[in-house]
KEDRENZA-15462 format. One record per residue: y, z, x of N, C-alpha, C in turn. Coordinates in steps of 0.1 Angstrom, whole numbers, plus 5000, padded with zeros to 4 digits. Example, Ala and Ser with C-alpha at 12.3 -4.5 7.8 and 13.67 -1.06 7.14 Angstrom:
<kelos>
494350785132495550785123496750785132/497850715128498950715137500050795129/
</kelos>
This chain:
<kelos>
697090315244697790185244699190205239/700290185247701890155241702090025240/701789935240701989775240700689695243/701489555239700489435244700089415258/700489495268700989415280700289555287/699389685285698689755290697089745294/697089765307695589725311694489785298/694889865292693889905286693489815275/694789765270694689665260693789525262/693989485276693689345277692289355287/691889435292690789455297689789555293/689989625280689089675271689489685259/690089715251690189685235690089575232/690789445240690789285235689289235238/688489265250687489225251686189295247/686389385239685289475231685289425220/686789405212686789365202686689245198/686589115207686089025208684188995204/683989105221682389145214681789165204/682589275198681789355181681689205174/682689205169683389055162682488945162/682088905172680888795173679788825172/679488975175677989025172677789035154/678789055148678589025134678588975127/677888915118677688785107678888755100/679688615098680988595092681288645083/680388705074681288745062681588885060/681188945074681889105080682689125089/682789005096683589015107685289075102/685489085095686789105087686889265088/685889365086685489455087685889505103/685189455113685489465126686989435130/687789325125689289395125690189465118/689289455108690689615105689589745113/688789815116688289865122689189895136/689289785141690189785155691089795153/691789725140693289775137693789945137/693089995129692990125128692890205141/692190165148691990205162693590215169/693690055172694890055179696190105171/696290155157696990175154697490345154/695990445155696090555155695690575174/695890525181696090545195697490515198/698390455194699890485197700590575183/700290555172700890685160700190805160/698690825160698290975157697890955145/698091115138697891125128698291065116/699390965121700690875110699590785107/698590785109697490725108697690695089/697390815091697490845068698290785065/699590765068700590745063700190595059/699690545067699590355067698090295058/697090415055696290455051696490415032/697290555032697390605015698190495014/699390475017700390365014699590215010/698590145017697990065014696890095005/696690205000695790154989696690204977/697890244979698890254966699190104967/699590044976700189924974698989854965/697989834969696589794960696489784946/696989904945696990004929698089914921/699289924928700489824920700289664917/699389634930699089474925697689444916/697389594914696289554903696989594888/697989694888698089784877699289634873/700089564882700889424875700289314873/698489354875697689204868697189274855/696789364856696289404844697389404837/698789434831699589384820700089264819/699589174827699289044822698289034815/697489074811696089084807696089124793/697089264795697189324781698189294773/699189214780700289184772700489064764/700489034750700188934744701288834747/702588914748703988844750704388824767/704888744770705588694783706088754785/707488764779708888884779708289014781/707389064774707189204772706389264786/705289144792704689174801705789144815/706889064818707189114828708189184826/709089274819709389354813708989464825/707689504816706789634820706589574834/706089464842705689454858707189474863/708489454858709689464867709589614868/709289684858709289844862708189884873/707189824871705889874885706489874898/707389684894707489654907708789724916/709789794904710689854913710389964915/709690064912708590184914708290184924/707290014931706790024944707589964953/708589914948709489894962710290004963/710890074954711790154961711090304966/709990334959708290394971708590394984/708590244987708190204999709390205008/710590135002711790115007712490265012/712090375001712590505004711890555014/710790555016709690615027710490595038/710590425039711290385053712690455057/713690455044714490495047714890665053/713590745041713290895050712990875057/712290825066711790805081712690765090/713090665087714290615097715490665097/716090655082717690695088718290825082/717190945082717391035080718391095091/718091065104718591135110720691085112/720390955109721590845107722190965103/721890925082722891005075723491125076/722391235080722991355079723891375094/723891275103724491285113725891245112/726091175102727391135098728091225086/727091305079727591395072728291495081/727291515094728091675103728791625106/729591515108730491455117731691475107/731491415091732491425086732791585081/731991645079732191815077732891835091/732491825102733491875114734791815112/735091655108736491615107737491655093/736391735086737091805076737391945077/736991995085737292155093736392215084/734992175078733992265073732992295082/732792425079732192485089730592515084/729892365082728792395081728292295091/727192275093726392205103724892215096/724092075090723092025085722092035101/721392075099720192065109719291915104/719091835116718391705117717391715118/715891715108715091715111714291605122/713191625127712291525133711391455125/711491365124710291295114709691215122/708591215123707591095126707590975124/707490855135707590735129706690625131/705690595119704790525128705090405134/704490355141704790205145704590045138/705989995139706189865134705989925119/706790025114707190065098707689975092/708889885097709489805096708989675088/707989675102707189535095706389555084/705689675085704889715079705289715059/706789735060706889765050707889645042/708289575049708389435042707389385038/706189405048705189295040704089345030/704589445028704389535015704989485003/706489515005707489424990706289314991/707389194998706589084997705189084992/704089154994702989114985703389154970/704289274966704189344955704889184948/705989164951706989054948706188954943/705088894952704688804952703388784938/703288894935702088954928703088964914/704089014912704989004898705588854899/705588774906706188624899704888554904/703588564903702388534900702188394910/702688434920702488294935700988384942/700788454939699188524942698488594934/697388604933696788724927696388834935/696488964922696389104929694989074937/694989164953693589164958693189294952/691689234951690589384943690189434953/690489404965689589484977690889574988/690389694983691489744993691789785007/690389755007690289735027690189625030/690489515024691089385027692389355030/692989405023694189445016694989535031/694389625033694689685044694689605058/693889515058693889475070695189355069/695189335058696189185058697689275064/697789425063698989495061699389565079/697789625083697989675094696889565106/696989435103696489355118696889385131/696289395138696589465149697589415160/697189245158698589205167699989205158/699789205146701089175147701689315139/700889425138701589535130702589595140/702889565153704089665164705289595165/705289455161706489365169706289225156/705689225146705689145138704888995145/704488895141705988845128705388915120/706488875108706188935095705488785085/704388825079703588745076703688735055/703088615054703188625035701588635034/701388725024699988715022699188585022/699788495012699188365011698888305028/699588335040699988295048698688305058/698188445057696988505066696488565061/696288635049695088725043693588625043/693788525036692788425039691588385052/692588345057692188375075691188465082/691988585080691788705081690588755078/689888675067688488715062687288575059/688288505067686988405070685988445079/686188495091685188555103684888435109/685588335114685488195121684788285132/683888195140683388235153684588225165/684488255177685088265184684788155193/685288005194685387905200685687875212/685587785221685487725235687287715234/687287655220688687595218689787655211/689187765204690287905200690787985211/689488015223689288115231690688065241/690387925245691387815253692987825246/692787825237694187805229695087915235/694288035227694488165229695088205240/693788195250694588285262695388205270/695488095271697087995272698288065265/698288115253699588175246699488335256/698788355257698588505260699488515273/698988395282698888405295700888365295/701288265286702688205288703188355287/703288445277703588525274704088635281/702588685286702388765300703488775308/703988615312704488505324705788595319/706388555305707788615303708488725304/707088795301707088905299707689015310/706689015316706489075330707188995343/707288875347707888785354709388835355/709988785338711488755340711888925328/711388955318712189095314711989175322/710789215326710689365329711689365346/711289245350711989215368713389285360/714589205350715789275346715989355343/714789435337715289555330715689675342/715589705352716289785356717989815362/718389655359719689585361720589645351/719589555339720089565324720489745321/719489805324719489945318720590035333/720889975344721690035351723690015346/723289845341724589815338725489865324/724189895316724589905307724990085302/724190175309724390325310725390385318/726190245328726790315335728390215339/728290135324729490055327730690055327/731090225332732390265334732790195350/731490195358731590185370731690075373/732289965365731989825370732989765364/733389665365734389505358733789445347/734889375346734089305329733689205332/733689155347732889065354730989105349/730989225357729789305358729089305346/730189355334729689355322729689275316/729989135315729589015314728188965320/727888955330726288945334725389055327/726089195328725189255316724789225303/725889155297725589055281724588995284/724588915294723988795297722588815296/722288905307720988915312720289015301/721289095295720089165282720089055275/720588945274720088885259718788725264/718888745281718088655281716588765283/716988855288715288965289715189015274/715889015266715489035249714988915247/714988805253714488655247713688655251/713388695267711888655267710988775267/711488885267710288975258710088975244/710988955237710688975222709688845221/710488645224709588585224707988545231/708088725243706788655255705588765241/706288865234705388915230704688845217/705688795211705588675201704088565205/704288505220703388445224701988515223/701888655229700788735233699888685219/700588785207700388815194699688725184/700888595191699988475180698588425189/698488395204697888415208696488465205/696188585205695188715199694788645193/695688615180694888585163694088495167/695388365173694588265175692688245184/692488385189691288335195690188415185/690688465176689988485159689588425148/690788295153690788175144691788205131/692388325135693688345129695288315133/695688145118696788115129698288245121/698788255129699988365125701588235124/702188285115703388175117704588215128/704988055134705688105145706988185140/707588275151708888345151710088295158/709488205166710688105177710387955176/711787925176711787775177712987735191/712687745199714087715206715387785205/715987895200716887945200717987935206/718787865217719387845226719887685226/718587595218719887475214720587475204/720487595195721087565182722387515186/722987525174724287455171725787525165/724887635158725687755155724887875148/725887955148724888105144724088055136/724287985123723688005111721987965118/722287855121721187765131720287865136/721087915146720588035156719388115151/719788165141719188265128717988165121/717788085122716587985115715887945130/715887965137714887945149714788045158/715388195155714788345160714788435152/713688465155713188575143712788515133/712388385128712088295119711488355105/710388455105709688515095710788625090/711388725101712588795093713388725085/714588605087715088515083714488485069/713688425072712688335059712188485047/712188585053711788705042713088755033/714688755042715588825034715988685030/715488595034716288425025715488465008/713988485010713388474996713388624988/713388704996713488854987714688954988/715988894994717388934994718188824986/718288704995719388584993719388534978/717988474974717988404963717688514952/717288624951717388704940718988774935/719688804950720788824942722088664942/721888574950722688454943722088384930/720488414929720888394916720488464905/721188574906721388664894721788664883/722288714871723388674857724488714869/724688804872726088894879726988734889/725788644900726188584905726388424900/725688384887726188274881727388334872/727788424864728988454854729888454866/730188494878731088464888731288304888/730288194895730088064899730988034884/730688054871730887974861732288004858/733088144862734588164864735388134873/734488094883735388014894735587894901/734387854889734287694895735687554889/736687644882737987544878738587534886/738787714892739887714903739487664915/738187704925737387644936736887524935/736687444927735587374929734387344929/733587214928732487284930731787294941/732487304953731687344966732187484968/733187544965733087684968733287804960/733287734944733087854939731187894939/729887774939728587844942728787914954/729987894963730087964980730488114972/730888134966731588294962730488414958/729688354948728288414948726888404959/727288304969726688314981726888394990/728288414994728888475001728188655001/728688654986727888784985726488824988/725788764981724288724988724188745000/724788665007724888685023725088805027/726188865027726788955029725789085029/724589065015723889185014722789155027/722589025029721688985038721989055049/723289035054723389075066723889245068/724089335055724189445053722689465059/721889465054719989495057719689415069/720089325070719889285085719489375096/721389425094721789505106720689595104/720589675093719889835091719089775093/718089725086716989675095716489695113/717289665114716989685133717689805139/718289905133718290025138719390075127/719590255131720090295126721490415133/722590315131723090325140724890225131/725890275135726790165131727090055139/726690085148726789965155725789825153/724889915145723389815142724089695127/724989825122725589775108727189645113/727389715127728289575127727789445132/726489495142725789335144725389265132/724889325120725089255111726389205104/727489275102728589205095728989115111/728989085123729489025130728788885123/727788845125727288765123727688705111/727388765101727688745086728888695089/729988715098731488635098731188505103/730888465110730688395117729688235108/728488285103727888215091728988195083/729888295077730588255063732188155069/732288175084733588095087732587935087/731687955091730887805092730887755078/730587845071730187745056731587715050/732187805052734087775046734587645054/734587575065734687505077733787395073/732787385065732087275063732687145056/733687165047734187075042735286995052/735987065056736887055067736886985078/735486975083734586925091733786755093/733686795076733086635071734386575066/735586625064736886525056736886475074/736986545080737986465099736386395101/734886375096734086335106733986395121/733586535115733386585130732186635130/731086595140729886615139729086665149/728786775152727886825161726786805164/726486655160724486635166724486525174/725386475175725186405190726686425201/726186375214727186365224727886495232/728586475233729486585243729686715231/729686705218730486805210728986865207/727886805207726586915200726487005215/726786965229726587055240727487215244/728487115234729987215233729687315222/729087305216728687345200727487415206/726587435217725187505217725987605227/727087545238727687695247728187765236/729187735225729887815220729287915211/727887855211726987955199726388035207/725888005217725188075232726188175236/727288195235728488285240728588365232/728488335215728488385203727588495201/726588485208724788525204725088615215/725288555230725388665238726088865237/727788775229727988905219727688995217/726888915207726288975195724989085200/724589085212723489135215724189235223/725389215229725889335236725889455225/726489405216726989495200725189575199/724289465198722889535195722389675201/722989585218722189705230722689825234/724489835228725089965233724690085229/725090155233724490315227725690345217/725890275212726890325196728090165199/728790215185729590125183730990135190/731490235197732390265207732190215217/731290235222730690185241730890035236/730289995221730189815223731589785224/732689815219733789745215734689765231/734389905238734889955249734289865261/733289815260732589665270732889565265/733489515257733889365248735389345257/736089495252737389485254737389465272/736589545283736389535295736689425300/735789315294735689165298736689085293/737689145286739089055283739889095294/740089255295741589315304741189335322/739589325321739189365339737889235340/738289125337737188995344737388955358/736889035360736589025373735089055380/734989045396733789045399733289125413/732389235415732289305427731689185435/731489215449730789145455729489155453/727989065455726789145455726589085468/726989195474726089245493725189355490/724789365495723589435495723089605492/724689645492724789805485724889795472/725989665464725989655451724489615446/723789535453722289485448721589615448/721389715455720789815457720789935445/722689915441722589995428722289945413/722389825419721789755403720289755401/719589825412718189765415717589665413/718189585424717689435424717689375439/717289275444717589215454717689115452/717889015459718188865464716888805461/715288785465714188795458714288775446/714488945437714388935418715288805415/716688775421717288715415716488565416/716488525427715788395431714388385421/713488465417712488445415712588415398/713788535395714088485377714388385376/715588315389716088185380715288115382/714088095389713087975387712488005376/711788095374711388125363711588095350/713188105350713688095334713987895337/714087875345713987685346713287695339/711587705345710487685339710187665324/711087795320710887795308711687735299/713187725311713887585298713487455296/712587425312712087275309710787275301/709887375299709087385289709887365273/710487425272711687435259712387305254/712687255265713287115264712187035260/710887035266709686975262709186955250/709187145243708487135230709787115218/711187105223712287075212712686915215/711686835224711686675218709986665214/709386785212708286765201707086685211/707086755222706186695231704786855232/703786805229702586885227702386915240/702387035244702187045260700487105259/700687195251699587265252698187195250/698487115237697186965240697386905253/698586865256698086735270697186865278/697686985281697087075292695587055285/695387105275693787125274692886985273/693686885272692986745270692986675286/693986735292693886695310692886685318/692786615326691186655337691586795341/690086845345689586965346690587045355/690586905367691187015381692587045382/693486935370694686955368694987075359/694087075351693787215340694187365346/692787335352692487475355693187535369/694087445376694687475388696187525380/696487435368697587495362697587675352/696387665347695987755346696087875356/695287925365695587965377696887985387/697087885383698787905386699388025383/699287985370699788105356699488245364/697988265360697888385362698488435380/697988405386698088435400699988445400/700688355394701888405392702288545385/701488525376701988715366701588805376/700288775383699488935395699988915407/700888815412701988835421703088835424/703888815413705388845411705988885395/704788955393705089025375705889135382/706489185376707389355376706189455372/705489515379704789625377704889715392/704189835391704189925398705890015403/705490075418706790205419708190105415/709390145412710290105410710789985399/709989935390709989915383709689945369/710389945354710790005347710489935334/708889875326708289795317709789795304/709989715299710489695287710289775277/710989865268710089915260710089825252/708889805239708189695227709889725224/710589645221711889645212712089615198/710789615194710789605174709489715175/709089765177707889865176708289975167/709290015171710190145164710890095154/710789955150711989935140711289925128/
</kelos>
């Protein structure tokens, strides 16, 4: 299995594991998914298998060994004291692991680089390291429990194959979301039966998902990956539709897998919290960023943002600057910074690469011009939530975003700035007859079939962002309207999905991260 979206997955692991699962009494069924977790987790890593293994029963160890000196320690002070030490022990454990894994090969790559620009004649050899899958996620939601366990919003779990499963769940350990213990460990070990009305839920999300998945990314991805490998050969016309179309096939893969994922749980009776809210009406970046990737967002807001704005370091600032600023921007001065670290980790977070490091400070500009702009805004009454200026205000963020994803998808921070600049000094446009469609691998067909497609999914979008329940009216509908819509669905993914010769699946785009 390499993804959600492999026959093997969805016509035998999903429906075996369904089976076991029901064949077992509720208060084991919890056993049967980490069981399958493990499974699907050591059929795309291997032997990295241990790694996800030992790591989770150390993580275990730290949330017991920071209850027990609550226990022993007669004084408050003295007991978290001693847990602030456990707890930076097991984050920076954890945080280092990721960092040897991931951006080993980063650093010492920039080390040769600068020994070459210094005329030293040494050369560091890059090792290979192994990487399991969804490390990333894996290892935030590690802090976060350790975190959560030293300012006592949970208690340590005593079970460490419980514990495990809350860490490696099977849908969401490749592509997240990223979950809070309080959030689904619960869930997770209730062993709900498997329902008429879970099962319904479920493969409705599965099936939307599929639809995005396969329908409208993978149809682009051979566009996307021609325009973007080879965009010496084209206008910044060209390379403009290349912005475009990777950030709308990054939307609807990252959000069709999003659907698969919560999906799953859901037909376990495990709800997962959403990752998308509409992305595309926001209003501005900041916006943007609170309705994609929602659980990322919401993790560096509580275990980046508010730990260092409010630090001693970042109130003795606020309290020296608030004569000269004010008081709306000297709390912005110690925000700023906050931010700033946010979107430092941001970027590393999602690869390791500088270019990964300017998609984060891009953004980071962009949020801190908004917040500086806020006052400025409300003295003229200028308001972006109704009329002509909130529509003006969702292109200009949509243009913004588009960017910002070219910066993501380039193969280094050269190529991005060298395709930015393209689209200022050569906007222009080849013709698409039928030899240009041919080298983009696409035809007249893919095109036609995506834009209906993505309608679909804006007038769905439009639907659930004026708060209209689609998914109840569908399941509450008569039968023949149901199940003909239903059928729809599928018969659409097994006759105009992107599979077989000449077609080129998406790779999971957070799986590795």
């Amino acid at each position: 299995m390499e993804s959600y979206f492999t026959v093997m997955f969805a016509f035998f692991f999903l429906p075996v594991t369904m089976f076991v699962y029901q064949l077992f009494p509720a208060r084991k069924r919890w056993i049967v998914l980490l069981v399958a977790s493990l499974i699907f987790f050591w059929s795309i890593s291997g032997s990295l298998i241990l790694f996800v293994i030992l790591s989770g029963f150390m993580i275990h160890y730290f949330g017991l060994w920071m209850e027990n000196i609550d226990l022993q320690c007669s004084s408050h002070k003295e007991a978290q004291k001693k847990k602030r030490g456990v707890l930076v022990f097991a984050i920076c454990m954890h945080i280092g692991i990721l960092v040897l894994c991931k951006y080993t090969g980063f650093l010492l790559g920039n080390i040769n680089s600068l020994f070459v620009w210094l005329n030293i004649p040494i050369l560091i050899q890059v090792p290979k390291i192994g990487l399991p899958i969804g490390i990333s996620f894996y290892s935030l939601q590690a802090v976060s429990y350790c975190v959560d366990v030293y300012r006592q919003k949970i208690k340590a779990d005593h079970n460490p194959f419980r514990l495990l499963l809350f860490l490696v769940f099977f849908p969401t350990i490749m592509e997240g979301p990223i979950c809070r213990y309080e959030q689904t460990a619960y869930t997770l070990w209730e062993g709900k039966s498997i329902s008429y009305s879970s099962l319904t839920f479920g493969t409705q999300r599965i099936a939307w998902g599929v639809f995005k998945k396969l329908v409208i990314a993978d149809r682009l991805n051979p566009m996307v990956n021609e325009l973007f490998t080879n965009y010496q050969n084209y206008s910044g016309g060209m390379v403009c539709i290349a912005m475009v179309t990777y950030t709308l096939q990054l939307y609807m893969d990252f959000s069709g897998t999003m659907d698969v994922v919560i999906g799953t749980a859901e037909i376990f009776g495990v709800h997962l919290p959403e990752n998308f809210r509409q992305p595309f009406f926001s209003k501005s970046i900041a916006e943007f960023w609170q309705r994609w990737h929602i659980t990322l967002g919401t993790w560096f807001k509580d275990y980046v943002f508010y730990p260092v704005s409010m630090s001693k370091m970042a109130k003795k600032i606020t309290r020296k600057t608030k004569k000269k600023l004010g008081y709306y921007y000297a709390p912005l001065v110690a925000g700023s910074i906050a931010l700033f670290a946010v979107w430092i980790c941001n970027g590393l977070w999602h690869g390791s690469g500088w270019h990964f490091i300017f998609f984060g400070l891009y953004h980071f500009f962009f949020i801190l011009m908004g917040n500086l702009m806020l006052p400025l805004l409300r003295k003229y009454h200028l308001q972006f939530n109704h009329g002509f200026l909130r529509y003006l205000a969702m292109i200009r963020t949509t243009i913004l975003v588009c960017i910002g994803e070219l910066i993501f998808r380039a193969d280094g921070l050269r190529i991005a700035l060298a395709m930015i600049k393209k689209m200022f000094v050569d906007f222009q446009f080849e013709s698409l007859n039928a030899q240009m469609l041919a080298t983009l691998h696409i035809d007249m067909q893919d095109i036609l079939l995506v834009c209906v497609s993505v309608l679909i999914v804006f007038v769905i979008s439009v639907c659930k962002e004026k708060n209209v329940q689609i998914r109840k009216k569908v399941a509450s509908g008569p039968i023949v309207l149901r199940w003909t819509l239903y059928y729809t669905l599928i018969f659409a993914v097994i006759l105009f999905g992107a599979y077989g010769t000449g077609y080129v699946p998406v790779d999971p785009m957070y799986a590795s991260y």
